[in-house]
Backbone as CSV, one residue per row, in Angstrom:
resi,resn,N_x,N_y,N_z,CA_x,CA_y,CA_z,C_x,C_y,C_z
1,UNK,-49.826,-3.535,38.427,-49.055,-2.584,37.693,-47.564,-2.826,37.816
2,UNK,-47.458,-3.227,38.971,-45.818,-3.163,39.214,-45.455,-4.565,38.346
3,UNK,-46.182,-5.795,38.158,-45.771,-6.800,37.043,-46.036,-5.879,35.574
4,UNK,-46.400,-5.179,34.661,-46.391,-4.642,33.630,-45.569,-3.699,33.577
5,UNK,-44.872,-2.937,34.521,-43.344,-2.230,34.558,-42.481,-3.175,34.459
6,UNK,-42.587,-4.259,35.415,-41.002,-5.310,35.196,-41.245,-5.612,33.796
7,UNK,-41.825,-6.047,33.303,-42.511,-6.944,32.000,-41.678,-5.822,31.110
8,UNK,-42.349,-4.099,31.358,-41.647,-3.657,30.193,-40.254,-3.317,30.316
9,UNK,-39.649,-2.994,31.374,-38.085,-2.897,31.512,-37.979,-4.371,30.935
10,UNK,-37.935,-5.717,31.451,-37.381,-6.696,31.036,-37.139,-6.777,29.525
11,UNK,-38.380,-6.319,28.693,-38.556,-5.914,27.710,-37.150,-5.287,26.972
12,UNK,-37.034,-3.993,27.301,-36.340,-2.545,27.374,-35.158,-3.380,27.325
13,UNK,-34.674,-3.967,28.409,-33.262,-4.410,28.561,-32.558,-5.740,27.459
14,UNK,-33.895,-6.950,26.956,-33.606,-7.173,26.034,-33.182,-6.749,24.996
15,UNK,-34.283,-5.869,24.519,-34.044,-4.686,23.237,-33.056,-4.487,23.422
16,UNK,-32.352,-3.404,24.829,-31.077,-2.732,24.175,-29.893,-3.771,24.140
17,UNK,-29.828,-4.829,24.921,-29.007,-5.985,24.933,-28.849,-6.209,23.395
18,UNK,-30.033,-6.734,22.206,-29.417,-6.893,21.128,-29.029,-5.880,20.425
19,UNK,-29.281,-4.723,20.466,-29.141,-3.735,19.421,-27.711,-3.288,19.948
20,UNK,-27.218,-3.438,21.505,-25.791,-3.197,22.023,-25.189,-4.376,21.235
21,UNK,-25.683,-5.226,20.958,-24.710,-6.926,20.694,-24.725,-6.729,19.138
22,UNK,-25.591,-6.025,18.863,-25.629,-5.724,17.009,-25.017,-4.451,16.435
23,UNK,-24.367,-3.521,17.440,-23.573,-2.592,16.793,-22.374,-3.065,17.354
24,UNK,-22.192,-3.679,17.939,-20.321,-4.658,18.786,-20.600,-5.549,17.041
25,UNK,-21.195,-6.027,17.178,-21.284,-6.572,16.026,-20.674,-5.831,14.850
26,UNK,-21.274,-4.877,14.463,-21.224,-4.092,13.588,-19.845,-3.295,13.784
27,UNK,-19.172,-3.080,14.511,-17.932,-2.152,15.082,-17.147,-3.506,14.255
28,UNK,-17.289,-4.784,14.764,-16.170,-5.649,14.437,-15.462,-5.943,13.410
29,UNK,-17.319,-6.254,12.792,-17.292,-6.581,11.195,-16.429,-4.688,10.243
30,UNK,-16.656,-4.071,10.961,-16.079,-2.812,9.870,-14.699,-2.456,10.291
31,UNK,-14.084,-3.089,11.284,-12.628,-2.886,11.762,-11.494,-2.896,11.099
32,UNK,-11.647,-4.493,10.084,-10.840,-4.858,9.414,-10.746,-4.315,8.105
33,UNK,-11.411,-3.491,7.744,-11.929,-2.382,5.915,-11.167,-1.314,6.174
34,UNK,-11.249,-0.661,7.650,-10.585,0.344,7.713,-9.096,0.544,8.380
35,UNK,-8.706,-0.931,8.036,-7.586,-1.117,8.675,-6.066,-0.791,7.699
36,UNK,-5.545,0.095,7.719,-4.558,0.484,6.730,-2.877,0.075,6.414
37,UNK,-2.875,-0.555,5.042,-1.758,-0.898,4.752,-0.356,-0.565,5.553
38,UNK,0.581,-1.167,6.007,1.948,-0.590,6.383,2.483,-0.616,5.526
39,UNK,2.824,0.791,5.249,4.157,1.249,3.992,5.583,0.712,4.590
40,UNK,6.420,0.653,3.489,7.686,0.009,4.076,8.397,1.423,4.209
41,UNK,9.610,1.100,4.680,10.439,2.750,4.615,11.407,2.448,3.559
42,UNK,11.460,3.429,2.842,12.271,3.801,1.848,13.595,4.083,1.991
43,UNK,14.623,3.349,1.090,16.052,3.322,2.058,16.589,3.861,0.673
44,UNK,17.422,4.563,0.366,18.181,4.806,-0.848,19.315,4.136,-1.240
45,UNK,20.018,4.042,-2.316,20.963,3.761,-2.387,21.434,4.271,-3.691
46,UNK,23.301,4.419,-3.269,23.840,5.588,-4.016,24.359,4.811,-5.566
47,UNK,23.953,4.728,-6.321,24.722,4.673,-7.881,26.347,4.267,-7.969
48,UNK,26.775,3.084,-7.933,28.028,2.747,-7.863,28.505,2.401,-9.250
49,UNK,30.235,2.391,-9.635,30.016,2.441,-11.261,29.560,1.434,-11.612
50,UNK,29.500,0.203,-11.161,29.167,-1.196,-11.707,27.912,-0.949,-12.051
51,UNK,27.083,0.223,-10.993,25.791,0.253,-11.730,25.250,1.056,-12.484
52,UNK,26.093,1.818,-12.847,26.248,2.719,-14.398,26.454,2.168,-15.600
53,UNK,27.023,1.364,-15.036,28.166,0.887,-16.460,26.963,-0.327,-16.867
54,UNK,26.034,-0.624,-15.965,24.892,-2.254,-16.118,23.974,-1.121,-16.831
55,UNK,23.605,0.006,-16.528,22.868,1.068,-17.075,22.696,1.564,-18.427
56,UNK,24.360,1.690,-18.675,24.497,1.638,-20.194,24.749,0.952,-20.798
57,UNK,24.860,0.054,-20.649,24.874,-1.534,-21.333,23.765,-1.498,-21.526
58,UNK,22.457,-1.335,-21.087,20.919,-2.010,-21.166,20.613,-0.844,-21.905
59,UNK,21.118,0.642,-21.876,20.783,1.684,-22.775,20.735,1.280,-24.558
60,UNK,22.383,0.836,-24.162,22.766,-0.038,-25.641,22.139,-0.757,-26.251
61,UNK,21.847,-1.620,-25.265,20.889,-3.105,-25.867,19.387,-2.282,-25.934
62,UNK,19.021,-1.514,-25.531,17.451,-1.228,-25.135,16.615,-1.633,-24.733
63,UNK,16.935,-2.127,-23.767,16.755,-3.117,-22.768,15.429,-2.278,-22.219
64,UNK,13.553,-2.785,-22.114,12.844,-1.913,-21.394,13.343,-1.950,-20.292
65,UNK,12.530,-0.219,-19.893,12.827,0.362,-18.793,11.952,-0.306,-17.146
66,UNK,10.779,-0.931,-17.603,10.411,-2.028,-16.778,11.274,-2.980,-16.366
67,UNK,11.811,-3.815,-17.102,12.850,-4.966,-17.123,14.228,-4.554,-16.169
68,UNK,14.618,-3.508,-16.640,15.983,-3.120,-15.728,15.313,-2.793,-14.262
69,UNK,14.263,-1.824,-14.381,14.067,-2.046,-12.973,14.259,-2.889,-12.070
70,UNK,13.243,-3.895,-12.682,13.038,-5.466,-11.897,14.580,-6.094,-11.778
71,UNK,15.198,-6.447,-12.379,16.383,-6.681,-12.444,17.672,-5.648,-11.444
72,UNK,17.663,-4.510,-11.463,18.147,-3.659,-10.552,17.557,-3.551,-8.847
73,UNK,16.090,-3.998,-8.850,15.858,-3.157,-8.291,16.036,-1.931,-7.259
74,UNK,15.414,-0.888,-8.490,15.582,0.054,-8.433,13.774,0.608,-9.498
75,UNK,13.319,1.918,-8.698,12.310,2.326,-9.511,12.652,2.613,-10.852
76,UNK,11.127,2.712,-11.644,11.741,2.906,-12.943,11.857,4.402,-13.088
77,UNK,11.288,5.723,-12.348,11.774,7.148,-11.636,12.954,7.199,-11.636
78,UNK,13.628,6.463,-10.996,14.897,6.709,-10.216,16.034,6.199,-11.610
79,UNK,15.310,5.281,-12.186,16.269,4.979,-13.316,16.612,5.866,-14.581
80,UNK,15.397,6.578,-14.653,14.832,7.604,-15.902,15.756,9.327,-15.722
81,UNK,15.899,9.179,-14.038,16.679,10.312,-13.981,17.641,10.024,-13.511
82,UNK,18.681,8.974,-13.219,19.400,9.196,-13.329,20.757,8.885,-14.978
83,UNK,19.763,7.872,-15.895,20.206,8.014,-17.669,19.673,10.072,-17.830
84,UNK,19.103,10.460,-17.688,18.652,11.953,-17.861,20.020,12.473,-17.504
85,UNK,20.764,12.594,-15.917,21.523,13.032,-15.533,22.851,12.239,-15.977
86,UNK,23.007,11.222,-16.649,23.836,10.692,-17.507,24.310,11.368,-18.694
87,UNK,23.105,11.494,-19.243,23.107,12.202,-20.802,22.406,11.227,-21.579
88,UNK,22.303,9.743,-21.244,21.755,8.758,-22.018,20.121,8.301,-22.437
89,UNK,19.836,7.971,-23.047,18.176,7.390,-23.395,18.243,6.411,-22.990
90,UNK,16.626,6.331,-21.958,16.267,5.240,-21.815,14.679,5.220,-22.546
91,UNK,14.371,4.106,-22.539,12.388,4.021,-22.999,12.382,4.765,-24.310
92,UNK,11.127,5.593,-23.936,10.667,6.532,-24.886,11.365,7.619,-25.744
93,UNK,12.158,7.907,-24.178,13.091,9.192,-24.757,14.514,8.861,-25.702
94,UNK,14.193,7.746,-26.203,15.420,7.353,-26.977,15.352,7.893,-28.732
């Protein structure tokens, strides 16, 4: 009897050996899915005339509001209100 107890612990301890080695497993493989983007920090910057004056120039021309972004960068939000708080059209609202 006492060889058919070792037999089944030896057993027992295999078993949980892989099923411990198959959720380490499993922890590893799902680590990297739930691993979350770093946002950058958001820094502002204040509206100088050179960049008013590049603002309404591109108002003029109608220049899309995509395009100046990229070219400024600067959001295209941040661009929309501050032609709004201008008085000027940009995009759509022209």
């Amino acid at each position: 009897m006492a060889k058919k107890a070792k037999a089944k612990t030896a057993k027992t301890a295999k078993t949980a050996a892989k099923t411990k080695k198959a959720k380490t497993v499993a922890k590893t493989v799902a680590k990297p899915a739930t691993k979350v983007a770093k946002k950058t920090k958001i820094t502002r910057r204040e509206y100088t005339k050179e960049d008013i004056k590049e603002l309404r120039a591109h108002s003029k021309a109608r220049t899309p509001v995509a395009q100046i972004a990229k070219l400024t960068k600067r959001t295209v939000g941040s661009l929309r209100q501050k032609a709004l708080k201008l008085g000027i059209g940009l995009g759509h609202q022209r």
